[in-house]
Structure formats: structure tokens, C-alpha cells
C-alpha positions in Angstrom: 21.2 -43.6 -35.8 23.5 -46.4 -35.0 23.7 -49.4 -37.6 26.2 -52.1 -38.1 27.5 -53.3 -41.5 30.2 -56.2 -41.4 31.4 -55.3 -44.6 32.8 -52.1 -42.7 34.1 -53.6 -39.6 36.6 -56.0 -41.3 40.3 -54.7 -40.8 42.8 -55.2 -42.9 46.3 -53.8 -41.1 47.7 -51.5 -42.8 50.5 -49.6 -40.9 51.1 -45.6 -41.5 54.1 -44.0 -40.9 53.7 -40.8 -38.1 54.9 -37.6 -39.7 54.7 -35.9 -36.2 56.6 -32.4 -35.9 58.0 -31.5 -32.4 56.6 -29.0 -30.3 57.7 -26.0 -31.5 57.5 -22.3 -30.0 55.8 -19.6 -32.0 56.2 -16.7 -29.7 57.5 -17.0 -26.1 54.5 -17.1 -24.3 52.4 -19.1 -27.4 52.7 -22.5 -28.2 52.2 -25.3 -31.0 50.6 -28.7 -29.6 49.6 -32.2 -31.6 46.1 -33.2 -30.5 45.6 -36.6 -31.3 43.2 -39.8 -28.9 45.1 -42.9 -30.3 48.1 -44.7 -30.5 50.3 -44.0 -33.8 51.9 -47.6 -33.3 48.8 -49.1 -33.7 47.1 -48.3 -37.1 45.0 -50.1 -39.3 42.8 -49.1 -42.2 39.3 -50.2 -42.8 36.8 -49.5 -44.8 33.9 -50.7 -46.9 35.8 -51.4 -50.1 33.3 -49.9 -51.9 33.7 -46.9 -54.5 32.6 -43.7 -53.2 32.6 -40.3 -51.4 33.6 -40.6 -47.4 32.8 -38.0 -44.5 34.3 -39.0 -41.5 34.9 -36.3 -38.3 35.6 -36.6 -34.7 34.0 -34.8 -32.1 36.2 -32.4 -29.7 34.7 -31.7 -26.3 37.4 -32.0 -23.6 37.3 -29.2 -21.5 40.8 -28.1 -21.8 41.2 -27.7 -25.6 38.5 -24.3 -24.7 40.2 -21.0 -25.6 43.1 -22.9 -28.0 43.3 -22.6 -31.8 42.8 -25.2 -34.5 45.9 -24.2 -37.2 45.5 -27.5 -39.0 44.6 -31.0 -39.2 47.1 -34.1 -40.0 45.1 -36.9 -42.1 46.4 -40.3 -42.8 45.9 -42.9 -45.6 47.3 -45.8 -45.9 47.5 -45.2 -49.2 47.0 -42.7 -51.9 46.0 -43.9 -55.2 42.6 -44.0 -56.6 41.5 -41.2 -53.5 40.9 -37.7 -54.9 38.9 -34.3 -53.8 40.1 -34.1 -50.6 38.8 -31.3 -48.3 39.4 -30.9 -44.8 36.9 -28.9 -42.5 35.9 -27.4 -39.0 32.1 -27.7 -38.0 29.9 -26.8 -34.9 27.4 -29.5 -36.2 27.8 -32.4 -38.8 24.9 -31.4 -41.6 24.2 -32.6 -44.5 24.1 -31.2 -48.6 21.3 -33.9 -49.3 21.8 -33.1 -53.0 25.4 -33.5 -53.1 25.4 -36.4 -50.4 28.6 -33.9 -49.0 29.6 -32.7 -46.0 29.0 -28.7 -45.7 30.8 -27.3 -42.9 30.4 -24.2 -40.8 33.5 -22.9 -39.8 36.2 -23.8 -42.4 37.2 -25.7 -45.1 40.3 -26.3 -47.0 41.1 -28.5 -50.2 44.3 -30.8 -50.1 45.7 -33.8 -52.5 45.6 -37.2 -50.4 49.1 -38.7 -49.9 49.9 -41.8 -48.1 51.0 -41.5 -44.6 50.0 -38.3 -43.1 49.4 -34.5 -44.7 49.2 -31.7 -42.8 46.7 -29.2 -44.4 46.6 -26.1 -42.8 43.1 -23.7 -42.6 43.6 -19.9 -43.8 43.0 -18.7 -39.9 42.9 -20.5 -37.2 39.9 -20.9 -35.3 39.4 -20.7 -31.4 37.6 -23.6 -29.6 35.0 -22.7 -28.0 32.9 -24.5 -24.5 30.3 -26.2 -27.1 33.5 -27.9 -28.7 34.4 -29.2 -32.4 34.1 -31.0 -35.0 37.0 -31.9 -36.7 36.7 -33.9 -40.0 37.6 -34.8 -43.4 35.7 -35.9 -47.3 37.9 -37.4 -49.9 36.6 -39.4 -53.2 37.7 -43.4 -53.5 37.4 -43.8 -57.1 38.0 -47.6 -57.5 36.7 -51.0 -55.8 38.9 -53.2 -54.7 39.4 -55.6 -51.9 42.5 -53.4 -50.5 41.3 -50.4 -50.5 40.2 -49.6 -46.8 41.1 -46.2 -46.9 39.9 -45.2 -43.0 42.7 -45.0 -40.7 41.7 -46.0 -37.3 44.0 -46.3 -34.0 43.5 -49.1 -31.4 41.5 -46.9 -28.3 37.2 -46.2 -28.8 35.9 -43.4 -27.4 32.4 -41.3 -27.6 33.1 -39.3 -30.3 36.4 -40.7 -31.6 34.3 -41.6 -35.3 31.7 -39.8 -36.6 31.0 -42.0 -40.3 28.7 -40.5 -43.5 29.3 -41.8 -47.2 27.3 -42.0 -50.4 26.7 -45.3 -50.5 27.1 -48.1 -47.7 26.4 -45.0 -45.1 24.5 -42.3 -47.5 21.2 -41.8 -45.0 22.8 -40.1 -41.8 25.7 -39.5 -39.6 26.9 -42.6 -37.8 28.2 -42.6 -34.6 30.5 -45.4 -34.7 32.0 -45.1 -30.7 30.4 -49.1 -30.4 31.3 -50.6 -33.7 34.9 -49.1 -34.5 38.1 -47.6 -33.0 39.2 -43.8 -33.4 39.9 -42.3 -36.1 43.8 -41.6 -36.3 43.3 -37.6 -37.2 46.0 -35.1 -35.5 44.8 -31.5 -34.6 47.6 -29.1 -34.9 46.9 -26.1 -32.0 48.4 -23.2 -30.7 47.8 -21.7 -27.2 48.8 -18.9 -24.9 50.5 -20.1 -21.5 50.4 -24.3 -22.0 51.4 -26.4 -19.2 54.4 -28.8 -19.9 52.6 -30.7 -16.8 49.3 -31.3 -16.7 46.8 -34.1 -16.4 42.9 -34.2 -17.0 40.4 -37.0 -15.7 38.8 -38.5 -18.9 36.1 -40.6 -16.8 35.3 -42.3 -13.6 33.9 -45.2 -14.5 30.2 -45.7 -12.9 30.0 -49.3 -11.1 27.8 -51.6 -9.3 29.1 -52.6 -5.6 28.3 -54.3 -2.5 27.9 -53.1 1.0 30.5 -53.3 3.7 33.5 -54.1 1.5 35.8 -52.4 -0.5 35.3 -51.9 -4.2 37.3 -50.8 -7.4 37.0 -48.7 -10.1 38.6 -47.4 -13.4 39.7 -43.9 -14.1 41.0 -42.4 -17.4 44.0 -39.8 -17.2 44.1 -37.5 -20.3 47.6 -36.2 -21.0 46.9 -32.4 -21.5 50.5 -31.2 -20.8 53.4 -30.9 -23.8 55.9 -33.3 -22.0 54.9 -37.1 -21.4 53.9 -38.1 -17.7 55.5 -41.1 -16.5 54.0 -40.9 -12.7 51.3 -38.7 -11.0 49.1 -38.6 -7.4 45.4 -38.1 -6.7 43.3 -38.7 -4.3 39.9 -39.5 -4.0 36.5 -39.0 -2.3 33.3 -41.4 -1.4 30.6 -40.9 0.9 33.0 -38.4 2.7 36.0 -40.6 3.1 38.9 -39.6 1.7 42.3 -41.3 0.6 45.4 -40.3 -1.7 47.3 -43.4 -4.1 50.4 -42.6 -6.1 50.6 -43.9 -10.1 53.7 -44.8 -11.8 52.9 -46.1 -15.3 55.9 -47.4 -16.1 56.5 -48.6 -19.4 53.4 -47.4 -20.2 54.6 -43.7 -20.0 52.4 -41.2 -21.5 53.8 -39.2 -24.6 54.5 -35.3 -24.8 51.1 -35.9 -27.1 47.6 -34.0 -26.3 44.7 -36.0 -25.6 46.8 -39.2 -25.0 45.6 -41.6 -22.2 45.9 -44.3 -20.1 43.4 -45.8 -17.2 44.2 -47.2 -13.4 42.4 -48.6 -10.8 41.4 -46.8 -7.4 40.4 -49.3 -5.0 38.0 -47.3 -2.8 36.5 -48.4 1.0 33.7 -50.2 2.2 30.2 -48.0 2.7 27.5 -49.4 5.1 24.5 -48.2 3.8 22.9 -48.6 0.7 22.3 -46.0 -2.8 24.3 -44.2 -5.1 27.5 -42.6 -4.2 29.3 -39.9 -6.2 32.8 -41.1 -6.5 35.4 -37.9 -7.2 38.7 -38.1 -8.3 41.3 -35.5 -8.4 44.8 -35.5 -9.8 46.9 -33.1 -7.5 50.4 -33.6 -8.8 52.2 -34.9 -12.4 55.6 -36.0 -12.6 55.5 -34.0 -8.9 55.0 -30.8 -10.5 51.6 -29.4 -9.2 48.5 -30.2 -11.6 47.3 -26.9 -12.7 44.6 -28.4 -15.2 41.3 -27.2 -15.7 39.7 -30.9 -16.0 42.0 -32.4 -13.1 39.0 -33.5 -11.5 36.5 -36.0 -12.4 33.4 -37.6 -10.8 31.6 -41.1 -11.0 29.2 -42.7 -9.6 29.1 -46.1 -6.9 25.7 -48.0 -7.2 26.0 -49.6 -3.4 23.8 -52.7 -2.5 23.5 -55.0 0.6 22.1 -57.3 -2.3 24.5 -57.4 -5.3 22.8 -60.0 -7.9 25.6 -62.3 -9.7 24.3 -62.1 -13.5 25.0 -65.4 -14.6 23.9 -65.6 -18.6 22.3 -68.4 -19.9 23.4 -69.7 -23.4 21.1 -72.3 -24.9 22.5 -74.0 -28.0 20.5 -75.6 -30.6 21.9 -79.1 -32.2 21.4 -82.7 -33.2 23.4 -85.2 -33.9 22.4 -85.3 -37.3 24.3 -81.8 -38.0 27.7 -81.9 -39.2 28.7 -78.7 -37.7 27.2 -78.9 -34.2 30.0 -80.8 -33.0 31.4 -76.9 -32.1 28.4 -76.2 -29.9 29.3 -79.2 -27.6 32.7 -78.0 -28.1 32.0 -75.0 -26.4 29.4 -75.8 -23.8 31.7 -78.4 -22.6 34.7 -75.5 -22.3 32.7 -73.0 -20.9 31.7 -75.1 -17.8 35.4 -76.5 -17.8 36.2 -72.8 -17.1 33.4 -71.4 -15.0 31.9 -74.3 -13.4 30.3 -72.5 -10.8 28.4 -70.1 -13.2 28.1 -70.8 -16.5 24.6 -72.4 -17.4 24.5 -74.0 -20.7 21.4 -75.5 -21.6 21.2 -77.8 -25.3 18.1 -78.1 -27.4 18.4 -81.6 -29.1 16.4 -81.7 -32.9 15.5 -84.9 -34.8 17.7 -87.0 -32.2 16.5 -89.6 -29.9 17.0 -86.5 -27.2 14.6 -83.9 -28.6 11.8 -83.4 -26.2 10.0 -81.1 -28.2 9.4 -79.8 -31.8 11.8 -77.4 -33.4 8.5 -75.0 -33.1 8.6 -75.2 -29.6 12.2 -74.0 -29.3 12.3 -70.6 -27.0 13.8 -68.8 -29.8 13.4 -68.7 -33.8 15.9 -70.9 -35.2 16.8 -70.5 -39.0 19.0 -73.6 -38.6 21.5 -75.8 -37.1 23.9 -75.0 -35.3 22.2 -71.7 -33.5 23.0 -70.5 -30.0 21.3 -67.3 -27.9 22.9 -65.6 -24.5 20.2 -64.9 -22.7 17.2 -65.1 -25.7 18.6 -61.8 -26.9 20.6 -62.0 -30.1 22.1 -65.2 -31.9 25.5 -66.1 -31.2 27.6 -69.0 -31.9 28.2 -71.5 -29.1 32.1 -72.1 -29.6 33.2 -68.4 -31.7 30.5 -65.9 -30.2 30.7 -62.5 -31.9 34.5 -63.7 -33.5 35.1 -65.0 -36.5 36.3 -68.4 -37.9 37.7 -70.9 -35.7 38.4 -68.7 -33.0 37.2 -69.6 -29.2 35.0 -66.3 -28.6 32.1 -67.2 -26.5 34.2 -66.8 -23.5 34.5 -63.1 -23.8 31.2 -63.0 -25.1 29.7 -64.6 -22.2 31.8 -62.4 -19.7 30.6 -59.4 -20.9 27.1 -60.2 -20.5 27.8 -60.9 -17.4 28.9 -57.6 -16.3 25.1 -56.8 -16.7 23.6 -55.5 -13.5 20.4 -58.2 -13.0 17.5 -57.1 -11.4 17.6 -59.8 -9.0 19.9 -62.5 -7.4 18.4 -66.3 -7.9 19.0 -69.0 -5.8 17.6 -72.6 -6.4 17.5 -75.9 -4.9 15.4 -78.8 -5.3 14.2 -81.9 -2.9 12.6 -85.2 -4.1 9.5 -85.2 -2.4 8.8 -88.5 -4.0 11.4 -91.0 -5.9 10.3 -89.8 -8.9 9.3 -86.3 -8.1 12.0 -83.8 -8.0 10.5 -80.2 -6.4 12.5 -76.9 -7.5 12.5 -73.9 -5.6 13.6 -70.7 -7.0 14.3 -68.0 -4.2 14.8 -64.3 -5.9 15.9 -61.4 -3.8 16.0 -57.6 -5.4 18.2 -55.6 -3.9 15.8 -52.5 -4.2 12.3 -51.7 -3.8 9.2 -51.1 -6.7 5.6 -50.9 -6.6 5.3 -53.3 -9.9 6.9 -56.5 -10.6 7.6 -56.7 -14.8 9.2 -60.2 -13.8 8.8 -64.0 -13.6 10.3 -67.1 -13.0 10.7 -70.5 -14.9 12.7 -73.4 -14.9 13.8 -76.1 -17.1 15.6 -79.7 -16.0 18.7 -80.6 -17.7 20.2 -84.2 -17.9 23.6 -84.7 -18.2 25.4 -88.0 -19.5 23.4 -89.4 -21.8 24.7 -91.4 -24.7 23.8 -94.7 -26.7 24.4 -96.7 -29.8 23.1 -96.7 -33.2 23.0 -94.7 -35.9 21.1 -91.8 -34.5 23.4 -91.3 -31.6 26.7 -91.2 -33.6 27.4 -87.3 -33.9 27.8 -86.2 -37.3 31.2 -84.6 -37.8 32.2 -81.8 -40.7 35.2 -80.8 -39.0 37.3 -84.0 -39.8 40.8 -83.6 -40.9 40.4 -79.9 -40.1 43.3 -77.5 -38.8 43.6 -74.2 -37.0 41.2 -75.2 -34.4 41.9 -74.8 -30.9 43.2 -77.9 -29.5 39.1 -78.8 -27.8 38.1 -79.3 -30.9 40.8 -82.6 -31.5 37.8 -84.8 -30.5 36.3 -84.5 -33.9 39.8 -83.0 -36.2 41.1 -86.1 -35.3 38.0 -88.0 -35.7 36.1 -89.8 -38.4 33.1 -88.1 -40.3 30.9 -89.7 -37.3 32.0 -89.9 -33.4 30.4 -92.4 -31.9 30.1 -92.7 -27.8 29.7 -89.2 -26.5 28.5 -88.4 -23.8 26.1 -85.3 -24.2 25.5 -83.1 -21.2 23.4 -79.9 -20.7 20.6 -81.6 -22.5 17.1 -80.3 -21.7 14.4 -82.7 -21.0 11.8 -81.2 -19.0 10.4 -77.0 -18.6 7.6 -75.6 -16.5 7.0 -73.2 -19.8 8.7 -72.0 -22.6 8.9 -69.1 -20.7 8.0 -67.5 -17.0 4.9 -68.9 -14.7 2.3 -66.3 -14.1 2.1 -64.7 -10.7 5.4 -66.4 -9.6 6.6 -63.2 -8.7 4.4 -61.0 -6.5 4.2 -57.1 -6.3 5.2 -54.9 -4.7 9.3 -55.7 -4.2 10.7 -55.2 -1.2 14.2 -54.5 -1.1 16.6 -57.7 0.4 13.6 -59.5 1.1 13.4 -63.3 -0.7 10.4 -64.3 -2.5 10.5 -68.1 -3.8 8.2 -69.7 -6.2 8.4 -73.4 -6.3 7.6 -76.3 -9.2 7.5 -80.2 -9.7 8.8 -81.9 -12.0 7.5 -85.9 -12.5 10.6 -87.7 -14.4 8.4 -90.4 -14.7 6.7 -88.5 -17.5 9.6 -87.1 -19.1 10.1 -88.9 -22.5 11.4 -87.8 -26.0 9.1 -86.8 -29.1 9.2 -90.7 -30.3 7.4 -91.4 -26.0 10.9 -93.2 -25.3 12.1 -92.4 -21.6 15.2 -90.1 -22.1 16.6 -90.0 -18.6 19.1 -92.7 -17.8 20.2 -92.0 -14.3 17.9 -89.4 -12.2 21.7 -88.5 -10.0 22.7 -86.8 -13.3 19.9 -84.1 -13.5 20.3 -80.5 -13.1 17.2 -77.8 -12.2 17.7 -74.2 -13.8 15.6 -71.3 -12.3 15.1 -68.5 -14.9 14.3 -64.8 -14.1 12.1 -63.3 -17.0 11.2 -59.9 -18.4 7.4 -60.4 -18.6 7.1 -58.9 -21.7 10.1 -59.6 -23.9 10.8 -62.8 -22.2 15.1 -62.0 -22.1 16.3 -63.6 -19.8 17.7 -61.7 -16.7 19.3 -64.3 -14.5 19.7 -67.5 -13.5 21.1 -70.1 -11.3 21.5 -73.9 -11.1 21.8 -76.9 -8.7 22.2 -80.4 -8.9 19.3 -82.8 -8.1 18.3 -82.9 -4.7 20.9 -79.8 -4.0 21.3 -76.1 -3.8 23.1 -73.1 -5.5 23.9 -72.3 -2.3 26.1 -75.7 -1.5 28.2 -76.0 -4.4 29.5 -79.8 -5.0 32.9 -80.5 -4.0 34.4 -80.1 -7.3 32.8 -76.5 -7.2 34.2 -76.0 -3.6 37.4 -76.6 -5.0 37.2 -74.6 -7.8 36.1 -71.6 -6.0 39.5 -71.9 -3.9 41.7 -71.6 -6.7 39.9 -69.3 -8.4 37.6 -66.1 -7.1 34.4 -65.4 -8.5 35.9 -63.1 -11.6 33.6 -59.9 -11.0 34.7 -57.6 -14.3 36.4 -58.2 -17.5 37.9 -55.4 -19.4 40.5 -55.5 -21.8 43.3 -53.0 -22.8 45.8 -52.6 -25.1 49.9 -52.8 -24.4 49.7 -48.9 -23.7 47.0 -49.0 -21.3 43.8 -48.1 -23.6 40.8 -49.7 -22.9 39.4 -51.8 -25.9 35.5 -53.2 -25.8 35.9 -55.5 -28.6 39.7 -57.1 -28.9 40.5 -57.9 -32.6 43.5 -60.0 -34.0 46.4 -59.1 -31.6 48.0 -59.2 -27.9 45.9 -57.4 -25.3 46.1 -57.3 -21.4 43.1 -59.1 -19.7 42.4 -57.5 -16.1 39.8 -59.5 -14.3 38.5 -58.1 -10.9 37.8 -60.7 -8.3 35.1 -60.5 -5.6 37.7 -59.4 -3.2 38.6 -56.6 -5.0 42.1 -57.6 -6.1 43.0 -57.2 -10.1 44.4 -60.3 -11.7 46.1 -59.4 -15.2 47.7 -61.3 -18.0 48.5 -61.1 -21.7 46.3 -63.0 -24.0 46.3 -63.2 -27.8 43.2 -62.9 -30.1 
């Protein structure tokens, strides 16, 4: 149901101005309320520039809006001209006049005249929300193509549910959920309601997370403002395998307004369980602004996955490049950051083509390469080894990276290696699961890297496209500052050597045992290792890396990793590593917010806070720009 057009994901800012009415009463015990998820202050419109009819909705479901009335709906545009047959609607379901290509509702529908900013259209009788919720939604006309006209207006917070997407064209075959691909969409409900609370508080989510054992660990919980003032503090307290606690929140600048369905998220740092499994992790907000927290959805629950084995998912990116390709020189760019910044971690491995380093044909590549540059995390989907999923000259693959991190592996590898012989360098891969299964749908293989290598001549001068080149982050100076060939680099991460372009068969036996280490071991001759013209390609054996890879059997992704120097384990990190790991904590979770608290999956052009949990538990937080 889910599909991805890039044409519809580019935003183009577009500020509205917020027409909001204060609360007003209607009788003495009745009220009026604004519903509304996002963040007037942060609009932008988007779009597919394209001429023709949109349907977009949002999907109402929170507990508390039960039993009130829907009066009317508040739609923005960022601008008016060109947009005609506009028709707001209420619907238990989202179907479809395949005919007509139109939304038909059930419930209610109302014409109105699109106007920039917001219009408030109100429905001939108001209609009482019921426990299988709403949708709320819109269909207007865009009569002319242009590259301005993005006529969706969307906030800065995603949700489930926040965008429901149908049009006649780009999006004409279903419904689209968009709750991975876009933000909100900035609609405001206008409701009425018996008896409201001026204080009151909902839990939106606890957010479900992977621990360890005998230490504490931290999650995220969403408040949901579901009073008619704003909240600037509340309590709760909270509950895990029968221990209890209470914390106090005061948000600060970050004060919620008098606004329905407004939110914001905080940490509960919870304590340490000894045994094993999944805990429910219950939260409960007892008092707002110290008046007593009469909601109906005050309490939320989650869930702590608990190991005595808690895998480190370290992705692998493998670029592709030679030094024939003009626009490589971003790939070693970013390989070289990336270890810069997580040198205990991050495993890069480079694919050399039509170089004096390729070791292999372009048809023995791990993955299908349409051409040069061409990067994968984890043999999934392509990437790009200095931008990742951004665009332009941005430095993405950080984030990138980081996210697929936060991916629970199956398994935690360990590897070292011994030189059995002076040539003969013996890696051992030692994978523990942290719980039991009968099958094993996994394998391991591993791949020797070579760092340092560099020459003269023609065909190890890097060529360069990026000469004379601005707007690139100031790692990229090697080669905007350079001629249209570098000459004298020195290439790390380059492979040389693999025990199979994927897993070994039967290196991993079944059936698992929880915590218990199985190891699988392979030798690697660098005697033998020479590059597609039979030239040796290793210049000093002290520079070699081994890489143990954990494999899904069947789709060969990539599930885990680690590395270790030659003659060295994962498990004795060099003294630049030691040192590292001082200054900086192995970074556990990434998640990003915007300046009023929201949490954002995929940051776009603008300032964001960064909070980083480290594997002690503490938060580390600081602005960044994207």
C-alpha cells in the first residue's frame, strides 16, 4: 500500500499564517476545542506539482476525542489560486468512487472555496466521535502545473495516521499511508464537549526498546496535551517487572500550548532487571501543572526486550569505486569520515574496479552495480557513501548509518585472527545469540581488508570531478582544492581477499542456545592474494584488517559484523580505540527532534536537537543543522 515517489517528498517552505480562534464557551458546562498534531510555526507545503484532484485525510483514534463532536475542520493552503472544488468530509473508512477517482465519504461532507492560509468550513451537524474513531479529510482540484504549486500543507511531527494521501494521477491506485515518507498534515478539528478538563495529559506511546541485563535502561514516552490550557510541568511514575518509581517533568521552554492533540516526549530512565524476556513497561501521568490528571488515556504501556546478551549492530557499508571515476572521490570522502567518527564500529569495506586494486570482476561484486560511484548498508538498498538518503552535497551517511544501527541483530560477533604461519593469517569469528531456536537461517563469512595502499602512475592518480567545487563540507577540500587528478592517496578499506561472496555453509550449527558462543574459523594465505592483472596487492601485511560477517542464509543481508586488526581481536581494541572509547561512550540510540520537542525520523533542511543515548544510560543532546 506504501510507495515512495521523490517527486512528492521534495519541500518547498512555504509558511501559512494560523487563523486559530480562542477557546470559546458555548454553554456553561460545553466547550469549543482546536484539535490539531503539529506545530503551526513549522509549515511547509509539498506536493507533486502536478495538475490534478487531491484526497488527503488523517486518521483520529486517540482515546480521549470519544464522546466529543466534530463542528468543523480548519484547512490550510499556502496558496489559493489555480485550486478549486473544494469539499471537506467525515468518514469511518477511506473508499473509493473508482469512476470518479473521488473520495466518497460516509458521514458528512461540505463544499467550501479554498483561500490561502486557513478556512474554517463548518458541517451542517456536528458529528460525535465514536471508540472506532475518524477520519478527517479534504479533496480540492489543482488546475495548473507549475513548479510552485505544492499545495499540501504539512507540519514538522510524523505520526501513524497523521497523512492519509489519494490523487488522480501520481497516487490514483489506492490510499497511501504516508506516516514513513512525510510529516502531518496541518488540518485543525474544531470540537465541542461536555465537561473538558483545562488539565489533562494523555500517554501517546511508550516506546518499545531492546536492553541489557543488570543495568539501567531508558526509554521515550509521548505526552499528548488533551487539556484546554497548555502544560508547562507534570509527574508520573512508572512500573517494570514490579518496581516502581515516580520523576517530575518540567518542559521548559518547550511548554505545551492550550491546543488538543499537541505533544512532546521525555525520557524515563528505568532500573536494572536480572533476568532475561520481555517486560511490560507502564507509565502513568498522575498530576499536570499539580492539578490531578483526570484523563482517560493517562496511562500508557511499552514493552522492555531484556537480554544478558545485547548484540551491538554494527552496519557494514561497502562502497564501489576506482580511481578512474571522477566522482568516487566522495566515497573515500566518506569512508574516511565515518571511521574518523566511529572508529570503534563503523566497518567500511571498498570494492576497487579497473584499478591496479580490483581483486575481482565487476560481476563478482556482492551486489548489482549499475555504475560508479554505488554504496549498500548492509547489501540492502543503494545508498551513497558520503550523502546517504540526503540530497546534494550534504554529509548524510552519518545519520544513515546510525539508524541502521538501532537495528536489533540477531547475534553479537566477535573476531580475532592469529598468524599461524608468516603468511597465513587465521580468522575466527565467535557469534553468541542472546536467545534460543531450533533452526539456524544464518551464516558467517569474512573478507580481509588492506589499508594504506598507494603508488605512482597513471592508474593510481584518483580522478577528480569535484575541482573548483563549492558548498562542500570542508572533507571534501582534498579534491575542491585539488587538480582534476590527486595523486598520492592513500586508499584504506580496500578489500583484497573473501572466504565467499557470501556466508560458508554449516558455519553456524543448529539448534541456538541462548548466551552460548559458537565460532567458525577461516585462513586466509596473503601469499596468494594478488589483483585481476596476478600483481601482489598487499604492501605491508601490519596494515590488514579481518571482517566477520553474519548472513541471512537466504537473502544474504547482512546482519552484523565486527572487525580486528591482523593478528588482534574485537575484543582488545588498539590504543587509539582505547582512547576513543574514553572520550566518547558507545552511542546506543539516535533520535532526533524538533525545537518543540517532536520526534522527527527523517530531519530535512533545518535545526533539530540530536539526543544520543550512551551505553550508560545517560542522554547527550545538542543542536545540529541539516
Amino acid at each position: 500500500m506504501k510507495t515512495t515517489n521523490h517527486r512528492f517528498l521534495s519541500f518547498s517552505l512555504a509558511l501559512v499564517a494560523l487563523l486559530l480562534g480562542s477557546a470559546t464557551s458555548l454553554q456553561a458546562a460545553e466547550t469549543e476545542i482546536i484539535y490539531s498534531r503539529g506545530d503551526s510555526t513549522r509549515t511547509a507545503g509539498t506536493g507533486s506539482v502536478k495538475a490534478e484532484t487531491y484526497d488527503v485525510a488523517q486518521h483520529l483514534t486517540d482515546p480521549a476525542l470519544v464522546g466529543l463532536k466534530v463542528k468543523a475542520v480548519r484547512i490550510a493552503f499556502p496558496f489559493a489560486n489555480d485550486l478549486t472544488d473544494g469539499q471537506a468530509w467525515l468518514s469511518k473508512e477511506l473508499p473509493l468512487i473508482k469512476s470518479q477517482r473521488r473520495q466518497e465519504a460516509d458521514i458528512a461532507t461540505q463544499a467550501f472555496d479554498p483561500k490561502k492560509g486557513y478556512t474554517q468550513v463548518d458541517f451542517a451537524e456536528p458529528y460525535t466521535i465514536t471508540e472506532e474513531g475518524l477520519y478527517v479529510g479534504y479533496t480540492f482540484k489543482l488546475a495548473k502545473s507549475t513548479a510552485a504549486r505544492r499545495p499540501l500543507v504539512v507540519t514538522g511531527r510524523i505520526t501513524q495516521g497523521g497523512l492519509f494521501l489519494h490523487s488522480s494521477d501520481v497516487y490514483r491506485t489506492a490510499w497511501h499511508d504516508m506516516a514513513d515518507q512525510m510529516t502531518d498534515l496541518a488540518i485543525q478539528v474544531v470540537l465541542v464537549g461536555e465537561n473538558v478538563s483545562e488539565h489533562a495529559v494523555g500517554v501517546g506511546y511508550v516506546q518499545e526498546f531492546d536492553g541489557r541485563t543488570g543495568e539501567a535502561n531508558t526509554t521515550t514516552v509521548e505526552v499528548v496535551n488533551h487539556g484546554t490550557q497548555g502544560v508547562a510541568s507534570f509527574d508520573y511514575t512508572y512500573e517494570l517487572a514490579g518496581q516502581t518509581g515516580s520523576g517530575h517533568v518540567d518542559l521548559g521552554n518547550g511548554k505545551l500550548p492550550g491546543i488538543y492533540g499537541r505533544s512532546a516526549t521525555f525520557q524515563v530512565q528505568l532500573p536494572a532487571v536480572a533476568e532475561k524476556g520481555a517486560y511490560p513497561v507502564t507509565i502513568d501521568i498522575t498530576q499536570v501543572d499539580g492539578f490531578n490528571n483526570e484523563d482517560v488515556a493517562r496511562q500508557g504501556q511499552g514493552l522492555a526486550n531484556l537480554y544478558h546478551t545485547l548484540p551491538i549492530h554494527r552496519a557494514v557499508l561497502e562502497e564501489y569505486t576506482g580511481t578512474w571515476c571522477g566522482y568516487c572521490p566522495r566515497g573515500f570522502v566518506g569512508l574516511e569520515e565515518m571511521n574518523r567518527l566511529h572508529p570503534d564500529d563503523f566497518i567500511g569495506i571498498s570494492y576497487h574496479n579497473r584499478d591496479p586494486m580490483e581483486v575481482m570482476a565487476s560481476g563478482q561484486f556482492p551486489s548489482s552495480v549499475p555504475g560508479f560511484p554505488a554504496a549498500f548498508i548492509d547489501r540492502k538498498a543503494p545508498t551513497d557513501a558520503f550523502s546517504g538518503s540526503m540530497a546534494g552535497k550534504t554529509f548524510g551517511i552519518d545519520d544513515m548509518w546510525q539508524r541502521a544501527c538501532t537495528v536489533l541483530a540477531p547475534a553479537e560477533v566477535d573476531v580475532e585472527s592469529t598468524w599461524t604461519e608468516d603468511s597465513v593469517l587465521t580468522a575466527t569469528a565467535l557469534v553468541t545469540f542472546p536467545l534460543e531456536r531450533a533452526d539456524c537461517p544464518y551464516e558467517v563469512g569474512f573478507i580481509l581488508l588492506c589499508d594504506g595502499l598507494t603508488g605512482t602512475g597513471s592508474s593510481w592518480a584518483q580522478a577528480n570531478y569535484y575541482s573548483g567545487e563549492s558548498g562542500w563540507p570542508s572533507s571534501m577540500s582534498t579534491f575542491t582544492n585539488g587538480g582534476s587528478y590527486i595523486n598520492g592517496l592513500v586508499f584504506n578499506f580496500v578489500v583484497v581477499a573473501r572466504s565467499g561472496i557470501s556466508g560458508i555453509e554449516n558455519s553456524l550449527l543448529a539448534p541456538i542456545e541462548a548466551d552460548v558462543t559458537q565460532s567458525c574459523s577461516y585462513a586466509f594465505d596473503i601469499r596468494q592474494v594478488k589483483n585481476t592483472s596476478g600483481d601482489p596487492v598487499i604492501q605491508d601485511k601490519n596494515n590488514l584488517k579481518v571482517v566477520a560477517l553474519l548472513f541471512d542464509k537466504e537473502s544474504g543481508v547482512i546482519l552484523n559484523a565486527n572487525k580486528a586488526a591482523a593478528g588482534a581481536s574485537s575484543k582488545t581494541p588498539t590504543a587509539i580505540e582505547q582512547l576513543a572509547r574514553t572520550a566518547d561512550k558507545r552511542v546506543r540510540s539516535t533520535m532526533f527532534y524538533d525545537l518543540h520537542g517532536h520526534p522527527v525520523a527523517m530531519p530535512q533542511h533545518g535545526l533539530y536537537i540530536k539526543a544520543q543515548t550512551l551505553e550508560d544510560g545517560t542522554v547527550r543532546t545538542e543542536k545540529v543543522v541539516r
